[in-house]
C-alpha positions in Angstrom: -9.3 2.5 -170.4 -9.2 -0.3 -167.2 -9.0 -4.0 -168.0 -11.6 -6.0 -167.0 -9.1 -7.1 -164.0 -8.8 -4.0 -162.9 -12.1 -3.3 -163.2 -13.2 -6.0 -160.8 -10.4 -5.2 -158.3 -11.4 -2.0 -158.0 -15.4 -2.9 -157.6 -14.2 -5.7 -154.5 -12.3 -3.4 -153.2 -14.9 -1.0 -152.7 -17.5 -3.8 -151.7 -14.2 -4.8 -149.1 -14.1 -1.0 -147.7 -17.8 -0.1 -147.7 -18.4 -3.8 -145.3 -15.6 -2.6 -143.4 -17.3 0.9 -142.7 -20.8 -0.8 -142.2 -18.9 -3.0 -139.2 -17.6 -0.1 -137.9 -21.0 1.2 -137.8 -22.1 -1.7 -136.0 -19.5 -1.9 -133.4 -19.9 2.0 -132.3 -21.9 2.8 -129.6 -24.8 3.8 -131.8 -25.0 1.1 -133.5 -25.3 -0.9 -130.4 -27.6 0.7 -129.4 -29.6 0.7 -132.9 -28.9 -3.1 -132.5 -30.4 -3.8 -129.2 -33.5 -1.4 -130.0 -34.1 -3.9 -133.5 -33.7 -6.6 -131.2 -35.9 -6.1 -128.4 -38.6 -4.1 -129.6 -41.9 -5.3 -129.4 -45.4 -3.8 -128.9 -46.0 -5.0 -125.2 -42.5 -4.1 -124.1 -41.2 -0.7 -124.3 -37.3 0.5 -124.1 -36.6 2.3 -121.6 -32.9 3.8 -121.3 -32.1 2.0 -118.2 -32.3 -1.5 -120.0 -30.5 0.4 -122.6 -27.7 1.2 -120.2 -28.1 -2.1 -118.7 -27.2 -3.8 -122.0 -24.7 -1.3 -122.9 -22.7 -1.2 -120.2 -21.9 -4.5 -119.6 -18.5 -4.5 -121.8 -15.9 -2.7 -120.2 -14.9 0.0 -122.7 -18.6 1.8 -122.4 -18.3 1.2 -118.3 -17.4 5.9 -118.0 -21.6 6.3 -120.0 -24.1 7.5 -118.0 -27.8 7.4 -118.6 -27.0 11.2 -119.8 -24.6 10.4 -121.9 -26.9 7.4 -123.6 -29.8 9.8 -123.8 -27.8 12.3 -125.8 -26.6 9.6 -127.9 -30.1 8.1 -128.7 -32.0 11.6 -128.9 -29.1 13.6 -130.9 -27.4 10.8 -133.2 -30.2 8.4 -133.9 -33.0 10.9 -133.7 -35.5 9.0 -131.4 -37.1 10.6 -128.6 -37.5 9.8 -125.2 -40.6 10.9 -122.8 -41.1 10.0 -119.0 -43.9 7.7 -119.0 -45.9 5.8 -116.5 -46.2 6.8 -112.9 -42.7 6.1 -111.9 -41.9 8.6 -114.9 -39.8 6.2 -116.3 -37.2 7.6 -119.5 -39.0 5.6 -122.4 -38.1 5.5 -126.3 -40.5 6.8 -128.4 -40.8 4.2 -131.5 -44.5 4.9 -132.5 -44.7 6.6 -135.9 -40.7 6.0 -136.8 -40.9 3.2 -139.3 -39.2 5.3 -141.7 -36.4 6.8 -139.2 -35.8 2.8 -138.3 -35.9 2.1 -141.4 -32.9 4.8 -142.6 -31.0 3.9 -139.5 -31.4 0.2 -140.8 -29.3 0.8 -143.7 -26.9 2.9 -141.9 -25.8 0.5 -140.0 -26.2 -2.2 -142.1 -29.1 -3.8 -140.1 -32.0 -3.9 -142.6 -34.9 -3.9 -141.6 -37.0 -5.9 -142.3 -40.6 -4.2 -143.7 -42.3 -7.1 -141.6 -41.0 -5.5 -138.5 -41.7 -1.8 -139.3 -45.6 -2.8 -140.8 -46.0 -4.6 -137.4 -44.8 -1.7 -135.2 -47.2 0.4 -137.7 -50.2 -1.7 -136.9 -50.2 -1.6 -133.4 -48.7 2.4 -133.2 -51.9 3.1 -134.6 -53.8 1.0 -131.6 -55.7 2.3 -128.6 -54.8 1.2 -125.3 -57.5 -0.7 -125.4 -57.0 -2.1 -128.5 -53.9 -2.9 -128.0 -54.9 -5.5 -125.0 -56.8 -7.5 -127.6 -53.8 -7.6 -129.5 -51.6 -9.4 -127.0 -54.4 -11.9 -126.6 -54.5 -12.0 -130.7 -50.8 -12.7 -131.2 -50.9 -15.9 -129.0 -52.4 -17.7 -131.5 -50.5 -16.2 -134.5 -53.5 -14.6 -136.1 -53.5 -10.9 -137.0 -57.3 -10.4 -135.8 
C-alpha cells in the first residue's frame, strides 16, 4: 500500500487540479455570466441580456458575442430562461422559482451560494406586484415585514 506521503500528495494534488478546473469555470464565458447574475440580482432590478452584454463585452476577447450568441449561452448552458417583458418587450432573465438551478450552478462554478440569497429571492418570487412595492419600502429599514 501508499505511505502516508504519498497519500497526502496525491489528496493536494487533487485539491490543486479540481481549484484549477473550478477557475477555469469561473473564467469561461458562463461563468461570467453566472458571476455577474449572483452579483447583481436583486428583487427590484431585473437582468436583462443587454446589461448582460453590456458587462460582458467589455474585455476584448468576448468583443465577436452578440446578444444571440449570449442568449444561447444563458438559455442552453446555464438553463435560465429569458421572456420579453414590459412594454418595450425587453429580453429579461427569468430567476423566479430557480433557487435550486442557482444553487447547482453555484457549485459548478465554485460560487456558492449562499442560502441567504436564494431564501431572499424565494420570498419575494412568491410576492404580488403589489406586494412586492411594500417590500422595497420594507427593506429600507432592514426589517423583513
Amino acid at each position: 500500500m501508499a505511505s502516508d506521503a504519498a497519500r497526502k500528495d496525491i489528496v493536494n494534488f487533487a485539491q490543486e487540479q479540481e481549484e484549477e478546473i473550478l477557475r477555469e469555470r469561473r473564467e469561461s464565458i458562463d461563468g461570467q455570466i453566472f458571476q455577474f447574475i449572483v452579483d447583481n440580482y436583486s428583487p427590484e432590478i431585473k437582468i436583462t441580456l443587454s446589461m448582460l452584454f453590456e458587462h460582458v463585452t467589455k474585455t476584448d476577447k468576448n468583443k465577436q458575442l452578440t446578444e444571440r450568441k449570449l442568449g444561447n449561452i444563458v438559455r442552453k448552458i446555464l438553463g435560465i430562461d429569458i421572456e420579453r417583458r414590459g412594454h418595450e418587450n425587453v429580453n429579461t432573465l427569468i430567476l423566479e422559482g430557480k433557487q435550486e438551478k442557482l444553487k447547482e450552478l453555484g457549485k459548478y462554478y465554485g460560487n456558492e451560494v449562499s442560502a441567504n440569497d436564494v431564501a431572499s429571492v424565494a420570498s419575494v418570487a412568491k410576492l404580488s406586484k403589489t406586494q412586492s412595492k411594500y417590500v422595497k419600502e420594507a427593506d429600507k429599514d432592514g426589517l423583513p415585514f
